[in-house]
C-alpha positions, -999 to +999 in steps of 0.1 A: -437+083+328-406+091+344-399+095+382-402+135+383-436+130+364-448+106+390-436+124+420-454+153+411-486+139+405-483+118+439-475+151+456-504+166+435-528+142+449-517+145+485-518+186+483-552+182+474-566+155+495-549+175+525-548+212+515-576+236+504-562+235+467-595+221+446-617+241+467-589+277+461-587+268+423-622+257+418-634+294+401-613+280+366-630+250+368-668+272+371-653+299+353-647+273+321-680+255+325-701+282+329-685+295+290-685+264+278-725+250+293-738+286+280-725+294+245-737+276+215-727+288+184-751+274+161-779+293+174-762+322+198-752+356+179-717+373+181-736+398+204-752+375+226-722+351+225-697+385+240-727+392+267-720+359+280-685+363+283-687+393+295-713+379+320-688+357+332-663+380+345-698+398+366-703+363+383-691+354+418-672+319+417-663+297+449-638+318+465-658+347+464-644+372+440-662+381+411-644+370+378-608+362+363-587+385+378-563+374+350-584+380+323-606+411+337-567+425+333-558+413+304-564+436+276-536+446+259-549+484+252-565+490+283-563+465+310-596+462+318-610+457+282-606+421+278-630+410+252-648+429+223-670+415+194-642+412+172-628+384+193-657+367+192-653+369+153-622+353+159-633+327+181-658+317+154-634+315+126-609+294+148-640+270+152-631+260+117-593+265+113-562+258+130-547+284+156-518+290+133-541+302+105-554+328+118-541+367+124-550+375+160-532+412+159-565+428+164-570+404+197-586+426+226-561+405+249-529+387+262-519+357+244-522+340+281-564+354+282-567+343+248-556+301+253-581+309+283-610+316+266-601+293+236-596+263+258-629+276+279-651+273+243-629+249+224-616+221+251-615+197+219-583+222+205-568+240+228-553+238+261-553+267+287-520+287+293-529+312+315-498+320+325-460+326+318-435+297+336-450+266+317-419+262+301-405+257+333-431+231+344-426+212+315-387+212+312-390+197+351-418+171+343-407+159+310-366+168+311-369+186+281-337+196+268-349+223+240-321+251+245-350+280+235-384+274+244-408+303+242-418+320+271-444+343+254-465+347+229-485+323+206-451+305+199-450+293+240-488+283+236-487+264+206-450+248+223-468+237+251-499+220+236-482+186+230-467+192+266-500+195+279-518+161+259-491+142+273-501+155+305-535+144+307-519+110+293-500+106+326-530+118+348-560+101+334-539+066+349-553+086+386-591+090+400-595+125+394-635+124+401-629+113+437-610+143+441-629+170+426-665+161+417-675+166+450-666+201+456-676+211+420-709+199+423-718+211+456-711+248+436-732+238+405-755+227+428-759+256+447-758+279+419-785+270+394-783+301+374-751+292+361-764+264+340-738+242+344-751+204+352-744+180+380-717+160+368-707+119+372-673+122+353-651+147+342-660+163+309-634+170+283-631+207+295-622+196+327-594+173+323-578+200+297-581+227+331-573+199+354-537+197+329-537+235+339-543+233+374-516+204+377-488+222+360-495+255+382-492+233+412-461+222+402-452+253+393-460+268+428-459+236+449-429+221+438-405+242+414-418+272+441-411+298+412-443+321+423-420+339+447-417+380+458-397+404+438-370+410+462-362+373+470-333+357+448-318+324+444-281+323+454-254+304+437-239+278+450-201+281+444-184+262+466-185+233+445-156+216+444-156+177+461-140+172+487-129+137+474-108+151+448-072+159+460-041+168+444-035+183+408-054+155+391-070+173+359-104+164+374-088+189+400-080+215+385-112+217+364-131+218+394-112+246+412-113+266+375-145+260+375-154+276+415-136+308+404-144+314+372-173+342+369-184+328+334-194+297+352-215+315+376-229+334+352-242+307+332-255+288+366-273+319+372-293+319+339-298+285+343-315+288+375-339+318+360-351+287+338-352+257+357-349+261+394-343+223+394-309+225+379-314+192+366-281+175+358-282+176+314-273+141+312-295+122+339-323+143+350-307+144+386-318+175+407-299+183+442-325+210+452-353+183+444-333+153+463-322+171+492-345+206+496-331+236+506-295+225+512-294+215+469-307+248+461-286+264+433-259+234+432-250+221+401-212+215+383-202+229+357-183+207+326-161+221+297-174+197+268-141+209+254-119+206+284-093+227+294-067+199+294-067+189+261-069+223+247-042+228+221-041+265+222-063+295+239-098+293+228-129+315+236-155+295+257-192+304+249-224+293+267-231+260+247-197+251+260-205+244+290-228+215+306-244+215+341-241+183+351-246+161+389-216+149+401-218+118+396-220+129+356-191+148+362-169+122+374-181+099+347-175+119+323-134+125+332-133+087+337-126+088+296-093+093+281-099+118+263-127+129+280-159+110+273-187+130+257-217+142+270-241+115+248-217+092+253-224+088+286-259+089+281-259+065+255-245+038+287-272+051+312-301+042+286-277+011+280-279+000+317-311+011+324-323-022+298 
């Protein structure tokens, strides 16, 4: 587990001993239960099966609003279709198969609803992903380094399922029932109707939610990508160190680099898919490290660099690394240049 991984989940486990959190995201947790505790598909029919899905968006869960508002607005015809007896026909058939075998055009909603409800009645295939940003979550937590990862779609669901085991790998290692038994069971307690029992551990639905739950908290909590429309991320440009003097090639790069719009164009993107602006060699995030004064500061290095250019050559995106500066330095300390997995290659080396 690496230091970002652990972090989170400490900062995880604080937010929840300390903030309302478990008690605000508990409706997933009755929501999932009350699917999973009252459909059984050996004896149920399709039509009694959709009744009790449908039931469950009727229901009023802990924080007092009746349903998913995700999935009550999920359907992808009309929004507030979000389930029809057709799905449940293709909830039975993935009972049997694998996600990627069947065709799920006639769905009645989002890809996002549908990991929902499969990981509501299936917990021993399918993870939830209720929501678009996982990638996000996961680049952060694991330093993934995938240049595309889906961000919709049954591709980004099926990306993030080994994402999400590995998850649950790092936070079974915590006591998770001394966190959230408590409050859940006070609800199923309370609420008899809802069938769900009392419970002493956490079931297998609830640790493949709890992955959920954890990954929107870092989401919101930490990465703080849930923001409102009209607030944007600036750029931090002035990037050039103050260490560096004279007309060393280090330099120049560096002053190339702070007025070149290229540069900030690909920083920009960059942001749009990792806030963190983790350095691409070790993981290093100033916004994380040092809060709001690291926001949107990273550097910028020419794996081709300008200096040892023969002639004039176009630069494209997978040019370019955004790097710490430590990195950067590191990486100029070779003559030529060293390469990028070069200098990874002697951070694993040293890290022995």
């Amino acid at each position: 587990m690496n230091d970002s991984f652990k972090n989170s989940i400490d900062k995880y486990i604080r937010f929840c001993k300390n903030e309302n959190w478990i008690e605000e995201e508990a409706y997933k947790f009755e929501y999932a239960n009350y699917v999973n505790c009252n459909v059984d598909w050996d004896t149920n029919s399709d039509i009694e099966i959709l009744k009790i899905l449908q039931q469950s968006q009727k229901l009023k869960y802990t924080t007092g609003v009746r349903g998913i508002q995700f999935i009550q607005k999920s359907g992808r015809v009309e929004l507030n279709d979000f389930v029809s007896l057709n799905d449940i026909k293709l909830f039975r058939e993935f009972r049997i198969k694998d996600f990627e075998q069947i065709d799920w055009t006639e769905r009645t909603m989002s890809f996002t609803a549908l990991s929902a409800w499969l990981a509501s009645l299936f917990p021993e295939k399918f993870y939830p992903i209720p929501m678009k940003g996982f990638d996000q979550t996961i680049k952060y937590l694991f330093n993934y380094e995938k240049e595309k990862f889906p961000k919709v779609g049954h591709e980004y669901l099926l990306e993030c399922q080994s994402f999400m085991q590995e998850t649950w790998n790092n936070l079974a290692q915590y006591p998770f029932e001394d966190l959230c038994l408590t409050e859940w069971n006070k609800f199923y307690s309370d609420n008899p109707e809802f069938n769900i029992p009392i419970k002493t551990e956490l079931s297998l639905l609830d640790k493949v939610w709890l992955v959920q739950d954890f990954h929107l908290f870092v989401h919101r909590q930490i990465l703080d990508l849930y923001k409102p429309k009209n607030k944007t991320i600036q750029v931090a440009v002035e990037t050039e160190p103050t260490v560096i003097e004279g007309n060393s090639v280090l330099a120049q790069h560096m002053r190339y680099e702070r007025n070149n719009a290229f540069i900030q164009r690909i920083k920009k993107q960059a942001i749009a898919e990792n806030k963190m602006l983790n350095c691409q060699i070790c993981g290093f995030s100033f916004f994380e490290k040092y809060g709001e004064i690291g926001e949107g500061f990273i550097e910028a290095h020419h794996k081709n660099p300008l200096s040892e250019r023969n002639e004039k050559t176009k630069t494209k995106r997978e040019d370019i690394a955004l790097v710490c500066s430590n990195c950067h330095r590191m990486l100029h300390r070779g003559d030529p240049t060293f390469g990028i997995e070069e200098i990874k290659q002697r951070i694993n080396k040293n890290a022995l």
